[in-house]
C-alpha positions, -999 to +999 in steps of 0.1 A: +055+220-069+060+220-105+055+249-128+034+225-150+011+212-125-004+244-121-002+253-156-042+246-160-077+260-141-081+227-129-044+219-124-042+250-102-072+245-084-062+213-070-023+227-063-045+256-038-064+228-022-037+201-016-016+230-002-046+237+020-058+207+028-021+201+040-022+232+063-055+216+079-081+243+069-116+238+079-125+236+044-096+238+019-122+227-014-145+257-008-116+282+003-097+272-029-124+273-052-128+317-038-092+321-039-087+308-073-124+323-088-112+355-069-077+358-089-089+347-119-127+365-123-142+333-127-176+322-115-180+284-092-193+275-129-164+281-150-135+270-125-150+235-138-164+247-174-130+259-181-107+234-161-085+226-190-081+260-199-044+273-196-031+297-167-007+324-174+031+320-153+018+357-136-015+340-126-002+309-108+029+332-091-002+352-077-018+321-067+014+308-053+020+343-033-022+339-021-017+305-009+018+316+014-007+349+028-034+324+037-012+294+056+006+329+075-040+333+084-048+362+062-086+356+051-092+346+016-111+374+007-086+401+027-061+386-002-090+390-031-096+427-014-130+424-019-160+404-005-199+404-018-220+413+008-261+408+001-254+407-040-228+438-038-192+432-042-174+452-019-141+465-015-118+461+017-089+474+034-070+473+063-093+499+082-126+474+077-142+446+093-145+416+066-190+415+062-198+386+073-228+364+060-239+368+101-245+408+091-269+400+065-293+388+088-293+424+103-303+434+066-328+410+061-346+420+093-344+458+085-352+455+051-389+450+063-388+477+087-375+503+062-402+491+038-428+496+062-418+533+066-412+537+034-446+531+027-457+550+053-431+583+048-428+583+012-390+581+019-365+569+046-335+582+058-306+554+073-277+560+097-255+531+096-229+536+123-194+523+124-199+516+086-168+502+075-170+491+042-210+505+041-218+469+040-253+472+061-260+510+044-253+501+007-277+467+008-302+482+021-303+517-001-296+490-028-329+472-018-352+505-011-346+531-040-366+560-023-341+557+007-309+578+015-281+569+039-252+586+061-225+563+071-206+571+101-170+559+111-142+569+133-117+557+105-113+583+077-098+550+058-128+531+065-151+559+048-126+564+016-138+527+012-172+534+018-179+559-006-156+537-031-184+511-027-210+535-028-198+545-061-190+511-076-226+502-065-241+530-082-254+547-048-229+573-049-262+599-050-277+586-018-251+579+002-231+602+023-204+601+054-196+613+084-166+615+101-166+612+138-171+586+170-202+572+173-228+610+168-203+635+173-199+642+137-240+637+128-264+662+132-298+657+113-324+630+118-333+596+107-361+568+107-339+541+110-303+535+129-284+504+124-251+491+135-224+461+137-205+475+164-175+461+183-191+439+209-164+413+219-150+420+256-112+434+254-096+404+271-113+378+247-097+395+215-063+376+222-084+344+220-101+351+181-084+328+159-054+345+139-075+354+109-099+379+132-074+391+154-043+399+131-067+413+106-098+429+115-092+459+125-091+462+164-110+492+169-143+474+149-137+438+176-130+458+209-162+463+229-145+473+258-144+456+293-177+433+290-184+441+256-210+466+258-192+501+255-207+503+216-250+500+229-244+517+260-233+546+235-255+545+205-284+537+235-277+573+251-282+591+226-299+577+198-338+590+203-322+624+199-314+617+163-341+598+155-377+604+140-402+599+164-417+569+150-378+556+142-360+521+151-325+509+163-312+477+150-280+462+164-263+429+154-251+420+187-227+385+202-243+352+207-247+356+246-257+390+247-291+400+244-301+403+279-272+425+283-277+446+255-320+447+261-313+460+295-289+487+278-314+500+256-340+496+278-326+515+302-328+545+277-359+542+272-362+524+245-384+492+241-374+462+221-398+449+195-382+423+174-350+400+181-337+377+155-313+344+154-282+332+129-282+302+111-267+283+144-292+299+164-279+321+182-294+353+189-275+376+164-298+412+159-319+435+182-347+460+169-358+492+191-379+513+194-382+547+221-411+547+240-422+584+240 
């Protein structure tokens, strides 16, 4: 490729996608169009606005050196380092699980529950377990102003990231860590528990495509055996730590809600409300203990 051919937005834009397009993405327009707005901080609206605009030699070597990451399978926004998630740009790393538009589904759904207890309680307390990058936490503190969250994570890296978001977000002030494996490290109560856990059976990781397996981290895929290690451990225990008129919400795999009901229900809990993606698949579970 000539240095001149990338030498404008536009002339850049369509050196990522040809490139792309070669390597036989799904969708090499759209994935070139976040790559590029992602290195250069512009909007969908500019990369066309401002085709004709000039690109510095530093820009289009960084855009060369993204385009070689994603034909060796690293995700676009791995590259970028950062992903919005429910209007909040987040930061990643290594120790993370990329959010997913999937996950905002489980924030959606437990928006309105933590709005209903809100006004109810005046305020409401969150534990979003195996946090990552805060993702589910963050949007929803972001959404309710009266409510205050603990993230919990087994990766110290993951919660350096999480408090980084928190603080970029302006939620610094109502959002706080723990440090431990699933509620060894938390010790108060809370009105609402949500989490993405790992849910994909160990012997199907070596199946994910390249992008999930080489760079999610394994510990936020690996659900064990049959998938289910994750509920069967926030299940056991979670009516200890929560209020007594509290819910559980779980994003959980496409084929599991059976599996995952008969988890939680053998815990006592009872499920009131499950929810499908955008393929329609059944994608989150909502709890609550029967006392």
């Amino acid at each position: 490729m000539s240095g001149g051919q990338g030498s404008t937005v536009a002339g850049l834009l369509q050196e990522v996608r040809a490139r792309f397009a070669e390597a036989d993405l799904d969708d090499p327009a759209t994935e070139a169009r976040i790559l590029v707005g992602g290195l250069l901080h512009f909007s969908s609206t500019e990369l066309v606005t401002r085709g004709p605009q000039a690109v510095s030699a530093d820009d289009v070597s960084a855009a060369r050196k993204a385009i070689e990451r994603r034909l060796n399978h690293e995700p676009v926004y791995r590259i970028l380092g950062e992903r919005e998630f429910y209007g909040l740009p987040l930061r990643l790393s290594a120790a993370t699980l990329e959010p997913r538009p999937d996950t905002e589904i489980l924030v959606d759904t437990m928006l309105a529950h933590v709005r209903r207890l809100e006004s109810q309680k005046g305020s409401v307390h969150i534990l979003d377990m195996g946090t990552g990058t805060g993702a589910i936490c963050l949007a929803l503190l972001h959404e309710c102003p009266q409510a205050t969250g603990v993230g919990s994570d087994i990766s110290s890296e993951a919660l350096e990231t999480a408090r980084g978001n928190a603080e970029r977000n302006g939620l610094a002030a109502r959002f706080k860590t723990a440090h431990g494996s699933w509620f060894d490290a938390v010790h108060e109560r809370f009105h609402v528990i949500v989490s993405n856990p790992p849910y994909i059976a160990s012997s199907v990781i070596s199946t994910l495509a390249p992008e999930v397996k080489d760079f999610d981290p394994p510990a936020a895929l690996d659900g064990g055996l049959d998938g289910l290690d994750a509920y069967r451990a926030i299940a056991k225990d979670a009516a200890r730590f929560l209020h007594p008129d509290g819910i559980v919400g779980v994003e959980i795999g496409y084929d599991q809600r059976e599996m995952v009901t008969s988890v939680f229900e053998g815990a006592g809990f009872l499920l009131v409300e499950a929810v499908r993606d955008y393929g329609q698949n059944d994608r989150v579970l909502v709890f609550e203990f029967q006392h």
